[in-house]
C-alpha positions as CSV (number, residue, x, y, z in Angstrom):
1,X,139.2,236.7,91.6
2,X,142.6,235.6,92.9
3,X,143.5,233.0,94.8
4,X,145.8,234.1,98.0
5,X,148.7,233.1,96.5
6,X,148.4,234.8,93.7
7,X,147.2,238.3,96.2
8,X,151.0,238.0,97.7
9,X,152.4,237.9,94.5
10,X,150.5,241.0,93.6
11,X,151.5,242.7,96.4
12,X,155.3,242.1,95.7
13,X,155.2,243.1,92.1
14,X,152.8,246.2,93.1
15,X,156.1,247.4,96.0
16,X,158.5,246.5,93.1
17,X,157.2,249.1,91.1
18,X,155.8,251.8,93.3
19,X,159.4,253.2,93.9
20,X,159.5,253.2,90.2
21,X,158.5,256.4,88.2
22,X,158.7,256.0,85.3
23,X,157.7,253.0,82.9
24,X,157.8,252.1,78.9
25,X,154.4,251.5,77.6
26,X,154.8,249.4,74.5
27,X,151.4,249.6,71.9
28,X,150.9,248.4,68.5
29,X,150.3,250.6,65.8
30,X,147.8,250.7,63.0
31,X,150.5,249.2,61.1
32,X,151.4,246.2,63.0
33,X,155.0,248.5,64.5
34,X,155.3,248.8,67.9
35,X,156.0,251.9,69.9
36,X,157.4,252.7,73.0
37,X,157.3,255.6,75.4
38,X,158.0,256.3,78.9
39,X,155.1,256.9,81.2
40,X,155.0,258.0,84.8
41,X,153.1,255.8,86.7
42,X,150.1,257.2,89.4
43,X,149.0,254.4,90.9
44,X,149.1,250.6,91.1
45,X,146.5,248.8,92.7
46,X,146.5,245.5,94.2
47,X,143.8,244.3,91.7
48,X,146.0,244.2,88.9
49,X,145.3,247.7,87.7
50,X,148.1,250.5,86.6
51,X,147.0,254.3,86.3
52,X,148.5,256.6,83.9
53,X,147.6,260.3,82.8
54,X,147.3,260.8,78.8
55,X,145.9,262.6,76.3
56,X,143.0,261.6,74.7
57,X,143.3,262.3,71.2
58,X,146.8,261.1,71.3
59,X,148.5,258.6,68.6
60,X,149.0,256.4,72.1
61,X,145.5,256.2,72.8
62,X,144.4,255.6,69.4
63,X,146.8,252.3,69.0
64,X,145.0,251.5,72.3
65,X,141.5,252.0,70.9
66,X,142.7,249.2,67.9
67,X,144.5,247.2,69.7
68,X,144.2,246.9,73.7
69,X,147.1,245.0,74.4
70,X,150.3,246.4,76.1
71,X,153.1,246.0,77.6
72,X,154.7,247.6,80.4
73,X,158.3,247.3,81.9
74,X,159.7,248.7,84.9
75,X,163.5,248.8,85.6
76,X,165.0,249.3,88.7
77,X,169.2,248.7,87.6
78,X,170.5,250.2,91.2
79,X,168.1,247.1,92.5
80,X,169.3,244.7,89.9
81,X,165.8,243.4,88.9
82,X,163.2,244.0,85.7
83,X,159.7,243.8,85.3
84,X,157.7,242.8,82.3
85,X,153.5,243.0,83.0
86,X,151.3,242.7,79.9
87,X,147.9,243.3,80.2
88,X,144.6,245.2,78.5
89,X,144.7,249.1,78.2
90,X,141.6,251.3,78.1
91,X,141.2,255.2,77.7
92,X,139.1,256.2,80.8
93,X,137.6,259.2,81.7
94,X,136.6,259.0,85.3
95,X,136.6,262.9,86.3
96,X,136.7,261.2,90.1
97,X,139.8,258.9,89.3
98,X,141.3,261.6,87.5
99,X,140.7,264.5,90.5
100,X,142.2,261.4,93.3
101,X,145.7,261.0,91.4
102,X,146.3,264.4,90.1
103,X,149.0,266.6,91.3
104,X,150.8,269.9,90.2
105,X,153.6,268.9,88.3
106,X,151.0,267.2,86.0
107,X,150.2,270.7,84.9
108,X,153.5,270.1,82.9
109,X,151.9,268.2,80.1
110,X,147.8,269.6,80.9
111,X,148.2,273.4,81.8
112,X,144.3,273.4,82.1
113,X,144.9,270.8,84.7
114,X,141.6,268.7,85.2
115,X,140.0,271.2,83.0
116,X,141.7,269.9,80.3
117,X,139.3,268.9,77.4
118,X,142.7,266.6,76.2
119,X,143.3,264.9,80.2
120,X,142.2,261.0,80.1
121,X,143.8,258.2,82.2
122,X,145.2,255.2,80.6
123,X,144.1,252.2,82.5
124,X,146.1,248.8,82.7
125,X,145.1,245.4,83.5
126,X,147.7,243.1,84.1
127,X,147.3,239.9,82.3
128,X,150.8,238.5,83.4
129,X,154.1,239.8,84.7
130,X,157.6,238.0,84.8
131,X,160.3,239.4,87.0
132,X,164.0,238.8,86.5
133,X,165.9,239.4,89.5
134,X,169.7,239.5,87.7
135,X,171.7,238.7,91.6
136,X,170.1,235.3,90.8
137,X,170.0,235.2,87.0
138,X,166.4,234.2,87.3
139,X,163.2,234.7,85.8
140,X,160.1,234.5,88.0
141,X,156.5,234.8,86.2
142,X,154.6,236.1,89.2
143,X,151.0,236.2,87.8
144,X,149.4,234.7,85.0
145,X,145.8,235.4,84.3
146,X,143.9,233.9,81.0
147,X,141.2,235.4,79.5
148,X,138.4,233.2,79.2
149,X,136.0,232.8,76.4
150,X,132.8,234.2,78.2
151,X,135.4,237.4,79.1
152,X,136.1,236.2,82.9
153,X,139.6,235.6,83.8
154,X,140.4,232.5,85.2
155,X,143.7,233.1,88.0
156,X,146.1,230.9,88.0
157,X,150.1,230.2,88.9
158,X,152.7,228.7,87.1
């Protein structure tokens, strides 16, 4: 749960990065090298959660299978500011979800569009996020969220 602070924080990182389409997903590979790739973005939600189309059998969604941690930055360099959220990614395949963001253009990558055997969404938590805004030369960690040991997340602000 968040506390209402933490709510209006979300809400500003969440219009930071909807004008945003495209963001680098950073995962960890079997062996221990990260990768980075870009990733258009359908959907934040006010919960903490980022939506992404991929493919399920993809080397992407294996290094997510091993290890769920990611990291996701947003740049916006007409705006002057940068976004850094790291959070929990899960392959997910809600046919709903799926059938609620799709559009045409996604037919670029799935031709069998929500036929496709392949189509899965990527599904971020965000853990944290830090936000430099470079007019001010500052770095501003918006949300930080710790995992605690009975897997609840405990909110809180720093």
């Amino acid at each position: 749960m968040l506390t209402t602070e933490q709510e209006v924080n979300m809400k500003k990182l969440a219009s930071m990065i909807r004008g945003i389409k495209v963001a680098m997903l950073t995962t960890q590979g079997r062996d221990g090298v990260l990768h980075s790739r870009p990733m258009a973005t359908q959907d934040v939600e006010l919960d903490r959660i980022l939506w992404f189309f991929t493919a399920a059998h993809s080397d992407k969604a294996d290094e997510i299978r091993q290890h769920p941690r990611v990291n996701v930055s947003y740049v916006s360099a007409q705006d002057h500011f940068y976004v850094s959220l790291a959070g929990r990614a899960e392959i997910v395949r809600d046919r709903e979800k799926m059938a609620e963001l799709w559009s045409p253009a996604h037919r670029a990558w799935f031709p069998k569009g929500l036929d496709d055997p392949d189509l899965a969404l990527l599904r971020v938590e965000v853990e944290s996020a830090e936000h430099w805004d470079m007019l001010s030369s500052a770095m501003v960690r918006l949300v930080e969220l710790h995992p605690e040991p009975q897997e609840e997340l405990e909110a809180r602000m720093l």
